[in-house]
C-alpha positions as CSV (number, residue, x, y, z in Angstrom):
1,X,17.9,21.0,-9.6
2,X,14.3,21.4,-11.9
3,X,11.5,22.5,-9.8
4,X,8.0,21.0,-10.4
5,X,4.6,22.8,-10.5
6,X,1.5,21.0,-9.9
7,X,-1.7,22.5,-11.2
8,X,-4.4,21.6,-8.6
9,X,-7.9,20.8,-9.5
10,X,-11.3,21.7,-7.4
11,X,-14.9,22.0,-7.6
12,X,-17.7,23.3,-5.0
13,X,-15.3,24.4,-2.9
14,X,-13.1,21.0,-2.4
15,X,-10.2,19.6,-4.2
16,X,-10.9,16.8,-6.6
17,X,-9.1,14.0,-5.7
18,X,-7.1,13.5,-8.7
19,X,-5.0,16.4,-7.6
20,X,-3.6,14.6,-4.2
21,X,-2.7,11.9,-7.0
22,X,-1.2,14.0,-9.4
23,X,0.9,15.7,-6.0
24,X,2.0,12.2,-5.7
25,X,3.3,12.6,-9.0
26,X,4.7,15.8,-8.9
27,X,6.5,14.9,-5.5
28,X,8.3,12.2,-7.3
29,X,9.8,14.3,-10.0
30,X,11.1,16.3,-7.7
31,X,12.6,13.7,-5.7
32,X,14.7,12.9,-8.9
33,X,15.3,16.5,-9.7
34,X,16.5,17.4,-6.7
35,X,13.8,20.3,-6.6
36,X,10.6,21.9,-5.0
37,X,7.4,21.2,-5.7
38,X,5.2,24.0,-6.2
39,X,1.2,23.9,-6.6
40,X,-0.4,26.6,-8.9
41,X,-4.1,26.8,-7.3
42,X,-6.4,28.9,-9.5
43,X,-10.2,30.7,-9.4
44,X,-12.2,32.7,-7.5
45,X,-13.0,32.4,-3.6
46,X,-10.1,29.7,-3.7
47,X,-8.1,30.6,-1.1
48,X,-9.7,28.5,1.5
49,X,-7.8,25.3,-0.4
50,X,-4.7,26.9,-0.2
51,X,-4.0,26.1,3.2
52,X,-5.0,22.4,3.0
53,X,-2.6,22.3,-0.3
54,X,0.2,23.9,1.7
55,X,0.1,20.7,4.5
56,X,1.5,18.5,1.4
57,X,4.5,20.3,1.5
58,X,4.4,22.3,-1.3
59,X,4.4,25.9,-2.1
60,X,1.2,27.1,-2.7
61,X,0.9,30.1,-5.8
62,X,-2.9,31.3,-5.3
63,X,-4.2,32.9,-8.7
64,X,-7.8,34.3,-7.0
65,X,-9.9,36.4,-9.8
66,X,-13.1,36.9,-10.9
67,X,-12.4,35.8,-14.3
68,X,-10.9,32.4,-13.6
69,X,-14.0,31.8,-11.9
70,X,-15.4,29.0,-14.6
71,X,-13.2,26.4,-15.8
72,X,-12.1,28.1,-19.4
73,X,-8.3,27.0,-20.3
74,X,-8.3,30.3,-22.6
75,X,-8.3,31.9,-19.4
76,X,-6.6,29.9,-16.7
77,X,-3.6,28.9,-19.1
78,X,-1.4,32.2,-19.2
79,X,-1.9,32.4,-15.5
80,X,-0.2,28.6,-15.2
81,X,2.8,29.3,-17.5
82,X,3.5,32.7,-15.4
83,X,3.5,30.9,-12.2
84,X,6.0,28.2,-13.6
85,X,8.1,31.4,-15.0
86,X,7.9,32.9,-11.2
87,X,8.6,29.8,-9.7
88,X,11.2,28.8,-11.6
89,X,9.4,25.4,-12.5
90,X,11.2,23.2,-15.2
91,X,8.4,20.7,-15.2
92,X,4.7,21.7,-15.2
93,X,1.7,18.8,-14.5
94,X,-1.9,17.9,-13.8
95,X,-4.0,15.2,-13.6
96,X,-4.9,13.9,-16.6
97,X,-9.2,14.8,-16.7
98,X,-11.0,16.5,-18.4
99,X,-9.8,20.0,-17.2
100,X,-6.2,18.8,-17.3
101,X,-5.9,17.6,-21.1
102,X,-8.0,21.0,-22.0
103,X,-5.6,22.9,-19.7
104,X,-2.2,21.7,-19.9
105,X,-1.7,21.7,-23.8
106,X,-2.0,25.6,-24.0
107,X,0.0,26.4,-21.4
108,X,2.5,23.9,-22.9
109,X,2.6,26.3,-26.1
110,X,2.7,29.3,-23.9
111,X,5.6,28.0,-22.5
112,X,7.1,26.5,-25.6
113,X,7.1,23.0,-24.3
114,X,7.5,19.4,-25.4
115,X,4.7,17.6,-23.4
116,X,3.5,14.2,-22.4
117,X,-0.1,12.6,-21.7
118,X,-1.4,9.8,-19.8
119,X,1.9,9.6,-17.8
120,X,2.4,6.4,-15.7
121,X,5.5,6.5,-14.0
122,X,8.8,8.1,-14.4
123,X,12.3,7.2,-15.0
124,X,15.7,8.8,-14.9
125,X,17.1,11.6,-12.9
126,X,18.2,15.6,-12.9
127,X,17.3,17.0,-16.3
128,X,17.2,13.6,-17.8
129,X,13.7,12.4,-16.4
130,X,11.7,10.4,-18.9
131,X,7.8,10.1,-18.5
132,X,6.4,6.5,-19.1
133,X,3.2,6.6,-21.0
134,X,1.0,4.3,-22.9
135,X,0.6,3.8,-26.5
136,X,-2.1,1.4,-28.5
137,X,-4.7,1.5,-26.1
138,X,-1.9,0.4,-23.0
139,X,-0.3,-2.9,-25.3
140,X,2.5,-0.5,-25.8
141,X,4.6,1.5,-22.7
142,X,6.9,4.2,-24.0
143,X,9.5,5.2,-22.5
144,X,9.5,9.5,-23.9
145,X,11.9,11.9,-23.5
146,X,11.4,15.7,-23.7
147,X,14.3,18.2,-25.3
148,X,12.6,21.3,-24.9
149,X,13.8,23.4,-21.7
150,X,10.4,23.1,-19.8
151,X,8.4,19.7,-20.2
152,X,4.8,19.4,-19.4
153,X,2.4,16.5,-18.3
154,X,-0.2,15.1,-17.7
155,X,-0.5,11.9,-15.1
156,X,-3.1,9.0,-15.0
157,X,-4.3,9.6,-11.1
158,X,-5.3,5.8,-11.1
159,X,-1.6,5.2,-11.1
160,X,-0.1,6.9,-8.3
161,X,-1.0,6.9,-4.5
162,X,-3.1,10.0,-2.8
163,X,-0.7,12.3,-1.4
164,X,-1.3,12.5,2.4
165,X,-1.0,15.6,4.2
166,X,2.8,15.9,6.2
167,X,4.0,18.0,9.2
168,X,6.2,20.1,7.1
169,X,3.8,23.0,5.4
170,X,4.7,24.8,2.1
171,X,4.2,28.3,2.0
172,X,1.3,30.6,0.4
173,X,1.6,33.1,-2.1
174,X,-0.6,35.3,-3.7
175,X,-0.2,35.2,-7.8
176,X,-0.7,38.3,-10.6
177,X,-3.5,37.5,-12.9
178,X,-3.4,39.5,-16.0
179,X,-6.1,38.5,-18.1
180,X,-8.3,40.7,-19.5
181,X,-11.4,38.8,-19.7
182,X,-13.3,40.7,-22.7
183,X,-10.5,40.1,-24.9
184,X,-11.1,36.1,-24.5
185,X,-12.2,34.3,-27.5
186,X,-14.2,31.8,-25.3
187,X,-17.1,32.5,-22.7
188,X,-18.1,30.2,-20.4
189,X,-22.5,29.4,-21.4
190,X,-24.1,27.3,-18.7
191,X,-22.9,24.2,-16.8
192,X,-25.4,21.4,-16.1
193,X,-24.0,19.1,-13.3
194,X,-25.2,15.7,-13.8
195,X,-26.9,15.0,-9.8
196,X,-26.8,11.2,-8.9
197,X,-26.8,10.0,-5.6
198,X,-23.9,7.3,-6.3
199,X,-20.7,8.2,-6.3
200,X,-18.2,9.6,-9.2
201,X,-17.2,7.1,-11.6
202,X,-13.4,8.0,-11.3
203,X,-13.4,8.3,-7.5
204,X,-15.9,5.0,-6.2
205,X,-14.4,2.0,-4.8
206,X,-16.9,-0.5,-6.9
207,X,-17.6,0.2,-9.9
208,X,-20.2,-2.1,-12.0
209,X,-20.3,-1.9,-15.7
210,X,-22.4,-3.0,-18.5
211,X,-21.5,-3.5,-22.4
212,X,-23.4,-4.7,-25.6
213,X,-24.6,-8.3,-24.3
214,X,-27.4,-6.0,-21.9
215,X,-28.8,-5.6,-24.8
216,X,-29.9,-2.1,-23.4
217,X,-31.2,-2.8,-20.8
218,X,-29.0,-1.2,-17.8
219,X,-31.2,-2.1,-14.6
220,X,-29.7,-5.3,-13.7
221,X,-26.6,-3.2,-13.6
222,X,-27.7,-0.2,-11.8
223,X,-29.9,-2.5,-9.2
224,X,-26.0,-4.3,-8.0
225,X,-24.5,-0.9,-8.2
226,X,-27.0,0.6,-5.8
227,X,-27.0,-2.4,-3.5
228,X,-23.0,-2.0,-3.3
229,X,-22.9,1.7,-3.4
230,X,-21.2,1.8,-6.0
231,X,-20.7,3.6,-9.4
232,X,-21.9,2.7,-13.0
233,X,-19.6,2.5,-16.0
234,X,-20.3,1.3,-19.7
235,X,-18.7,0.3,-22.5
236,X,-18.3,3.1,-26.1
237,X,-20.5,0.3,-27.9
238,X,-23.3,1.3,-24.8
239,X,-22.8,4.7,-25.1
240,X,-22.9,4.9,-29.0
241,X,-26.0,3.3,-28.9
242,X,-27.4,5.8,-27.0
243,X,-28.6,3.6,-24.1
244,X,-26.8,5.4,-21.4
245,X,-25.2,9.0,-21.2
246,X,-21.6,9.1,-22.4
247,X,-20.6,10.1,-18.9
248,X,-20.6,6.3,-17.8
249,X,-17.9,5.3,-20.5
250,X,-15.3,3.9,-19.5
251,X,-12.3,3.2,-21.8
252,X,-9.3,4.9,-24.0
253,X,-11.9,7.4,-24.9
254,X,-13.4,7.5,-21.6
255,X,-13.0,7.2,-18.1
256,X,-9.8,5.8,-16.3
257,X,-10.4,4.0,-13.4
258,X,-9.1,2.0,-10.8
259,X,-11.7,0.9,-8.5
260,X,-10.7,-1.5,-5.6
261,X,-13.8,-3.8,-7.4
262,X,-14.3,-3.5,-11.0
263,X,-17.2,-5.9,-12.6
264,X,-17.8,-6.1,-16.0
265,X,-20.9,-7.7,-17.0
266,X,-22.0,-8.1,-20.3
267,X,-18.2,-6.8,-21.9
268,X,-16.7,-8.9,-24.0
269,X,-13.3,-6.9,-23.4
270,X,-12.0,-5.1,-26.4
271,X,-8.3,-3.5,-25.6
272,X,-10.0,-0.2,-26.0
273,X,-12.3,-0.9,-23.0
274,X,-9.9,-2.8,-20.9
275,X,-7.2,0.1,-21.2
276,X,-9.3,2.4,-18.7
277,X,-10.0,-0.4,-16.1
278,X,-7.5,-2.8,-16.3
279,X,-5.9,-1.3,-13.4
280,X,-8.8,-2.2,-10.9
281,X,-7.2,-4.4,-8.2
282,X,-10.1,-7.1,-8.3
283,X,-12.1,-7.5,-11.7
284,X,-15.1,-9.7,-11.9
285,X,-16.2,-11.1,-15.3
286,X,-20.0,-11.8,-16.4
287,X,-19.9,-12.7,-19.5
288,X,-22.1,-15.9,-21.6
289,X,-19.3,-16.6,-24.0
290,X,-16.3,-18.4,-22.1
291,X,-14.4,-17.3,-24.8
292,X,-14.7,-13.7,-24.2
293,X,-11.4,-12.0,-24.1
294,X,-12.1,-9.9,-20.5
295,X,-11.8,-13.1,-19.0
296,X,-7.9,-13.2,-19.5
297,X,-7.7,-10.1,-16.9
298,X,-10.2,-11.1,-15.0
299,X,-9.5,-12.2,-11.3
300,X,-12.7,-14.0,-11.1
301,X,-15.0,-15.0,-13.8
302,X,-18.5,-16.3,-14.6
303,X,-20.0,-17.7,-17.5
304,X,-23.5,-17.0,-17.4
305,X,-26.6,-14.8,-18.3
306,X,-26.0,-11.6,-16.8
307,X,-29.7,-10.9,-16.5
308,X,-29.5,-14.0,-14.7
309,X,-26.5,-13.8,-12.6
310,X,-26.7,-10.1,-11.8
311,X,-30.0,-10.2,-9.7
312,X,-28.9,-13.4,-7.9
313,X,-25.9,-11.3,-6.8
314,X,-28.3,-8.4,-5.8
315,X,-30.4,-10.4,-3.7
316,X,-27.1,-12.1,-1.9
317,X,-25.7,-8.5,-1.2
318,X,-29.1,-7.2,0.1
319,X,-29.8,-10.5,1.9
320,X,-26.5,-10.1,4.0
321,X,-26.8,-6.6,5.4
């Protein structure tokens, strides 16, 4: 019997969503463990979460401070590793964002752990679990064992379900932080939240991107996002160019997602790109050259001028509301 900690994410006073995924994740480890699954909530004024945590069915570990207030790992990773000591946790995850992949590899070392990233399913059961993850930009799924004692990982959220809340409520626990904040090697500057009012790239059920054929040129794009509500993604080549900010990339070295509609106009598909949205349940391909290689994924596809096709598709959207 391993238990299983879960390292929960939140901001502005909610839970990001890619924690109720990565609970997923950490609920089916345990189910072949045999164990509990635990939830390690840190930061300050967090306690209001712990309660909606706790209707998952896990139990809670609330690490409330003043000095895990801002989101620096230096800080928040000791905390993690002596909740997984306390709870007894052979396995220790997190979503795999931006937080997660800063956080989890330092409380891996802390705990002297083997870990896996990007984890897509899992295999295997008791202490013999094995984390599926990908490798050449997704042409590749390995199948990764960890020898050391604990194991730590990180999970794609795009690939398991939201965890819904149950009937049968984990407990809450209050967790010792002792970290002496002046002895930190890292401060925490400034954070400048990026305001839009369409939804988070990782999180929207639509998502519309644009590559290198828009030539720079990004309103077409935005316009069909706005009249679907949606979100607006963008290929590296985009972003390197410097024609829209590198929070829109989606990609291996971007975003992961996993929209319900993913359209890709002007994207001629390299596997880098298609590795963080190939898993979109419907994927629409604008694209002039039929021989473009995101129309071999693509559910539906188009061969035409996306500065063309785009604003047809606008005017059809708005024209049937």
């Amino acid at each position: 019997m391993a238990n299983v900690l879960i390292v929960a994410e939140h901001h502005a006073g909610a839970l990001r969503k890619a924690t109720l995924h990565a609970l997923s994740a950490g609920r089916a480890v345990a189910q072949r463990t045999g164990g509990k699954l635990h939830v390690a909530l840190l930061g300050a004024g967090v306690k209001g979460l712990a309660a909606e945590l706790a209707q998952h069915g896990a139990d809670v570990h609330v690490a409330d401070a003043p000095v895990l207030e801002k989101p620096v790992a230096e800080a928040h990773a000791p905390v993690v590793a002596a909740i997984a000591k306390a709870a007894g946790a052979t396995y220790v995850g997190a979503a795999a964002t931006a937080w997660g992949k800063d956080l989890l590899p330092r409380a891996a070392a802390l705990l002297d752990a083997g870990m896996a990233t990007e984890v897509l399913g899992f295999a295997g059961e008791g202490a013999a679990v094995t984390f599926r993850r990908p490798m050449w930009a997704g042409n590749v799924l390995a199948e990764v064992e960890i020898a050391t004692p604990v194991k730590v990982f990180t999970v794609r959220p795009t690939e398991f379900p939201a965890s819904a809340a149950g009937a049968a409520a984990g407990t809450v626990s209050d967790a010792p932080v002792a970290v002496d904040a002046a002895a930190l090697g890292t401060r925490h500057v400034s954070f400048e939240e990026v305001k839009s009012a369409r939804p988070e790239l990782t999180e929207a059920r639509v998502v519309i991107s644009g590559g290198r054929g828009t030539k720079g040129d990004f309103k077409p794009v935005e316009a069909l996002a706005d009249a679907l509500g949606a979100a607006v993604g963008a290929t590296r080549a985009a972003v390197d160019a410097g024609w829209v900010p590198n929070d829109w990339q989606v990609g291996q070295t971007g975003k992961i997602v996993a929209p319900e509609l993913y359209v890709a106009a002007g994207i001629s598909g390299a596997i880098q790109h298609l590795a963080g949205m190939k898993g979109s349940k419907v994927i629409v391909a604008v694209n002039k050259d039929a021989e473009a290689p995101v129309f071999q994924i693509a559910d539906y596809g188009l061969v035409g001028d996306l500065f063309k096709v785009l604003p047809e598709l606008t005017a059809k959207v708005k024209g049937s509301r």
